[in-house]
C-alpha positions, 0 to 999 in steps of 0.5 A: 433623560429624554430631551425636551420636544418643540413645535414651532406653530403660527397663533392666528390670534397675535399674528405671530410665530411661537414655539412650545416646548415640552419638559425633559423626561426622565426615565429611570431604569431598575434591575441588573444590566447584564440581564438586558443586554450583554456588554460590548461583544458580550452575549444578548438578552432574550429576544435581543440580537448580539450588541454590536455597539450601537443598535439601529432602529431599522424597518423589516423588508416587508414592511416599506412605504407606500410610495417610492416617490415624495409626491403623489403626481404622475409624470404622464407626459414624460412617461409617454415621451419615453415609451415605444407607444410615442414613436408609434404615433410620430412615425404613424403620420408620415408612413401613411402619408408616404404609403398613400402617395405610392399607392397612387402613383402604382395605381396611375403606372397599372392605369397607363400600363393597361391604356398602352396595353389596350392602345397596341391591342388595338393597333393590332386588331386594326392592322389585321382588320385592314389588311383582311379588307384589303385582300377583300379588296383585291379578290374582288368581294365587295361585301366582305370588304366592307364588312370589315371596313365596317368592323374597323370603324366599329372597333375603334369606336368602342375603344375611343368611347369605352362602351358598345355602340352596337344597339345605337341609332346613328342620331344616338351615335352622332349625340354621343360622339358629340357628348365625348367631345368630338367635334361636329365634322369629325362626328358627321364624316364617321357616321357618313363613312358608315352608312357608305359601308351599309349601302356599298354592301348591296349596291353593285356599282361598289365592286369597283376595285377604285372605288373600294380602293378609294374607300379604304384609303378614306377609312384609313385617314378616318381612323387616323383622325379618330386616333388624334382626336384628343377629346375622345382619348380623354374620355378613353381615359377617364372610362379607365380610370 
């Protein structure tokens, strides 16, 4: 006997909740038992597995639910939350952050590194270019000493204004000493120190050894000044940079 079914439903109609109920069904069964089933421990009809008390109405292996899940919503969030590709990307921000502000402070010590490497070159290079116009000096060549008086005064500039000033006139000079910042004293003093270099060269009344001797001591101080000179070591700088 099969129990009765019901289907609780809502009748739009009297806005109420009804339930209909089916009938009981009655199943009659003919023929022998033993020919369907064995009894309790017995042996199984055709196609049937042994009877171990009651049998159960299960699914094959193979034949599962479409969806492990009640629902057909995706967690996405919650599945990124959890993933390695989350990590990435919150850890991604800082590390460039942090490989950005390296990268700029091994630029600026390479950039300081090579200011310094270039200041003691040229300490250097003066140095011997003095010493060379001093003994000039001393021998009494009087071209020679104010060649290399000449080349110091160059040098120097170069360095200080990052580029050649060899094909320049002396108003084009005298224009970029003061486009770099050098004040207009400063300016003036060298480019009457090099044009007292030219006329020295091939005036015989130079060979004094006192006035070269004063020459070098006024080259001396002219470098120095050239080397305090804040506004040129800025454009040095920055020509680096």
């Amino acid at each position: 006997s099969v129990p009765p079914f019901e289907l609780p439903f809502f009748d739009p109609a009297a806005k109420v909740y009804l339930v209909e109920k089916s009938s009981p069904l009655r199943i009659e069964v003919v023929g022998e038992t033993s020919s369907v089933a064995g009894g309790k421990g017995g042996a199984a009809g055709p196609g049937l597995p042994a009877a171990s008390g009651a049998i159960e109405n299960t699914l094959p292996a193979e034949i599962r639910p479409l969806r492990a899940r009640p629902g057909l919503r995706r967690d996405v969030m919650g599945t990124f939350y959890r993933s390695r590709g989350f990590v990435g990307v919150v850890a991604a921000p800082p590390l460039a952050f942090g490989l950005t502000v390296l990268v700029g402070r091994v630029r600026g010590r390479l950039a300081q590194e090579t200011l310094r490497s270039r200041r003691r070159k040229l300490r250097r290079l003066l140095r011997r270019r003095l010493g060379a116009a001093e003994a000039h000096m001393e021998a009494g060549r009087t071209a020679p000493f104010y060649i290399e008086i000449d080349r110091v005064l160059g040098e120097i500039l170069v360095a200080r204004l990052g580029q050649p000033t060899g094909g320049l006139s002396r108003d084009e000079l005298h224009a970029l000493l003061l486009a770099k910042g050098l004040t207009a004293p400063l300016a003036d003093r060298t480019l009457a120190e090099l044009e007292e270099c030219d006329r020295a060269r091939f005036s015989p009344a130079s060979a004094d050894p006192a006035a070269m001797r004063v020459a070098l001591e006024r080259a001396e101080d002219l470098i120095l000044q050239l080397e305090k000179s804040s506004n040129l070591a800025r454009a040095q700088e920055s020509t680096l940079s």
